[in-house]
PLY file of the C-alpha trace (Angstrom):
ply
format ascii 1.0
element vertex 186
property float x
property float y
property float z
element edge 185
property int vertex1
property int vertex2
end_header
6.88 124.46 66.45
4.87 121.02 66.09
3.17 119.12 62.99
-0.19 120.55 63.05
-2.11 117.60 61.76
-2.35 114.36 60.39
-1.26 111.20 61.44
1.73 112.76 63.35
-0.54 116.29 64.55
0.93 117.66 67.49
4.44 116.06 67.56
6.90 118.86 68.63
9.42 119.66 66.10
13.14 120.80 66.89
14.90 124.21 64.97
18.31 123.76 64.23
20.54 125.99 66.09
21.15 128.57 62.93
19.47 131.95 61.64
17.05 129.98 59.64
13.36 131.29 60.50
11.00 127.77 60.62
7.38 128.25 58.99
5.16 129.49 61.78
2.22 126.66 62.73
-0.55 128.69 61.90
1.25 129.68 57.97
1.91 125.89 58.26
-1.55 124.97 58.92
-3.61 127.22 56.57
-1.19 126.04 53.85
-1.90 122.40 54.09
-5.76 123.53 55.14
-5.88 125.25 51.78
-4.40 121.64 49.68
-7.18 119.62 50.87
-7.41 116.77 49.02
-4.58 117.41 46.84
-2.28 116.89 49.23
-3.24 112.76 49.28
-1.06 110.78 47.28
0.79 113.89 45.79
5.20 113.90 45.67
6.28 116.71 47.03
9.14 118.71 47.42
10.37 121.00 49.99
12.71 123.47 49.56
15.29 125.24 51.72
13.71 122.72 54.14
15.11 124.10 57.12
13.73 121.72 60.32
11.62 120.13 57.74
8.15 121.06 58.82
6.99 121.50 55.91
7.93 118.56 54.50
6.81 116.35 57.16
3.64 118.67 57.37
2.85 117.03 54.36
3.65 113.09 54.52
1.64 113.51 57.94
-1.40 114.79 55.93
-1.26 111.87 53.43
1.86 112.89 50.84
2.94 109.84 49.12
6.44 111.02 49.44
8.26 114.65 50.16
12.10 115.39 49.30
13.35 118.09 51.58
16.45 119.76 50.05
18.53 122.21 52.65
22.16 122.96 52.33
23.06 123.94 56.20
24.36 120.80 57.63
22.87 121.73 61.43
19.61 121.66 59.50
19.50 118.70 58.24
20.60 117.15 61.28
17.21 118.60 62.67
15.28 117.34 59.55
16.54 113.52 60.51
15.77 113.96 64.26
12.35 115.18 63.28
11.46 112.50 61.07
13.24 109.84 63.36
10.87 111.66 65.82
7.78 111.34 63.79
8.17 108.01 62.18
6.71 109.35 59.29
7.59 107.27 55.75
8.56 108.69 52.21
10.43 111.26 53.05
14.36 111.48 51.15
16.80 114.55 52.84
19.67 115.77 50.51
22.36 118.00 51.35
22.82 120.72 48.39
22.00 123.60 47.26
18.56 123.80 46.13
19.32 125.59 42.33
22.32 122.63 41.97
19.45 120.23 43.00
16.79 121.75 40.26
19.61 121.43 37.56
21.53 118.56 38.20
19.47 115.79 40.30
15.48 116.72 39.79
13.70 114.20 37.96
11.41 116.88 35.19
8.06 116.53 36.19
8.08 114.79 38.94
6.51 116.78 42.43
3.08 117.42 42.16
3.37 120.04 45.01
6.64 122.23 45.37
6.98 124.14 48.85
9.41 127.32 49.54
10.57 129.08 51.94
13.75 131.17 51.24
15.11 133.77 53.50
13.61 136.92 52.64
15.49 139.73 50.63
14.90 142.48 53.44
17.01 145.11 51.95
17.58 146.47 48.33
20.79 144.62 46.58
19.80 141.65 48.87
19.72 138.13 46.90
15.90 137.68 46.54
15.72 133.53 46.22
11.60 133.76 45.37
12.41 135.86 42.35
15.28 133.69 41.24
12.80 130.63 41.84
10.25 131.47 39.43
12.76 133.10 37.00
14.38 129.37 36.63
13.14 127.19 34.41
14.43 124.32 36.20
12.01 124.84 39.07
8.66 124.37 36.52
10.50 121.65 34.98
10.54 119.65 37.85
6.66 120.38 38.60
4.38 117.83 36.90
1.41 119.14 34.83
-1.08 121.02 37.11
1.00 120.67 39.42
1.25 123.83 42.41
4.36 126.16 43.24
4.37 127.40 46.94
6.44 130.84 47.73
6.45 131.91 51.35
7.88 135.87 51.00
8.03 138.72 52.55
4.38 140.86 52.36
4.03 143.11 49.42
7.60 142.39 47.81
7.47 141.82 43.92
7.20 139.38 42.18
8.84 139.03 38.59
6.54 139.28 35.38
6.71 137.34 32.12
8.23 134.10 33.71
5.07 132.01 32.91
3.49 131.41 36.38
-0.30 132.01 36.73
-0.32 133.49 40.52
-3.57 131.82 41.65
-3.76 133.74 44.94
-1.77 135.24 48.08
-2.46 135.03 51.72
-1.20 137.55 54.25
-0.07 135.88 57.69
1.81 138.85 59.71
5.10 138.96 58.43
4.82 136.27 55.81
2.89 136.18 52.61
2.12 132.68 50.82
1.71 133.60 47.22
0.25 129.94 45.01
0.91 128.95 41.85
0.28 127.14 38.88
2.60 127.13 35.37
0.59 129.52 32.82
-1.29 128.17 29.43
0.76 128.49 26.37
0 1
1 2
2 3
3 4
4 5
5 6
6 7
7 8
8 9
9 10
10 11
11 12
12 13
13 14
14 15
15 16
16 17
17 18
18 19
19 20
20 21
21 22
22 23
23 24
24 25
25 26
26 27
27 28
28 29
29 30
30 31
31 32
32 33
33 34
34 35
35 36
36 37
37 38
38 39
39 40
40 41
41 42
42 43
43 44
44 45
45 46
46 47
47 48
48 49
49 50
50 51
51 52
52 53
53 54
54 55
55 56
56 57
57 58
58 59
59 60
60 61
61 62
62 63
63 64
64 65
65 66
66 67
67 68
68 69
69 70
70 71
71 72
72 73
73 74
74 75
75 76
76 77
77 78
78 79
79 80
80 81
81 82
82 83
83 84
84 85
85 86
86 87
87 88
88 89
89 90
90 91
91 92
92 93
93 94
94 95
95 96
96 97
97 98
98 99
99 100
100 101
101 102
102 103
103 104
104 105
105 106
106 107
107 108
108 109
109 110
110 111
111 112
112 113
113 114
114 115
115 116
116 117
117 118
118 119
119 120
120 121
121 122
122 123
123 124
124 125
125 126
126 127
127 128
128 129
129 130
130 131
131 132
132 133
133 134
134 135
135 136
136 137
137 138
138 139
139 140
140 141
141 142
142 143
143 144
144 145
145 146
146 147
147 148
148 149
149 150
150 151
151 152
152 153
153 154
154 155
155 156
156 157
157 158
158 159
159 160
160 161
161 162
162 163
163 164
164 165
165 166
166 167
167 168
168 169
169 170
170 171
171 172
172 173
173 174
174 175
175 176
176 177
177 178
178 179
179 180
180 181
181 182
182 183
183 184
184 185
């Protein structure tokens, strides 16, 4: 696992010692390849940051800023060696749970780009976090207008209906799918 590109590309990044399944470099990569020029200047925010890759993915790649929000304290000790690693600027790291951060600490409107990547609901009955995402309106609160939702999920599972979200596209990468979106016109 490394940044892919940017002004830190190639930096090796360290997993934290837990069941937590980092973004793979090449999901990592066509993600940010797909932003372009999006990505420069935006506020992002990355959630159930994990080792942080995505966050730092994007403040190498010219984010203004990226809050990574993880609640596994091994984690974020990862996400501050990583960023101590990569000397990269911008970049806040809380410790919380990323629904209590949505509805108690996000500033509405803020992120221009939000990032994903919950653990996956394998099994029926499981708790399916991408579902509960876009089913919360404290999640398109805190996007800014036109601004991008990011879901990394597992391939083919569904996604809920009527919650407002325009799904712009999805992108197959093994055992990940990277569905985009944007908040629906009223």
């Amino acid at each position: 696992m490394r940044v892919v590109s940017g002004i830190a590309g190639g930096i090796p990044l360290v997993a934290p010692k837990t069941d937590l399944r980092p973004t793979m470099d090449r999901v990592k990569g066509a993600i940010f390849d797909s932003l372009g020029e999006e990505l420069l200047g935006a506020r992002v925010l990355d959630l159930f940051a994990g080792s942080g890759g995505l966050g730092i993915e994007a403040l190498s790649r010219g984010a203004a800023s990226a809050t990574l929000v993880e609640k596994e304290a091994r984690a974020v000790e990862a996400i501050h060696f990583n960023l101590a690693k990569t000397r990269l600027q911008g970049a806040e790291v809380l410790t919380v749970d990323i629904f209590s951060y949505l509805h108690k600490l996000a500033t509405p409107g803020i992120f221009d780009i939000i990032l994903a990547d919950p653990p996956y609901a394998k099994r029926p009955g499981e708790r399916d976090f991408g579902v509960e995402l876009l089913s919360d309106p404290a999640l398109a609160r805190a996007l800014a207008p036109g601004g991008l939702f990011i879901l990394e999920k597992l391939p083919g599972s569904p996604l809920p209906k009527g919650t407002g979200w325009e799904l712009l596209r999805e992108r197959r990468y093994g055992a990940t799918e990277v569905a985009y979106f944007r908040l629906g016109r009223v």
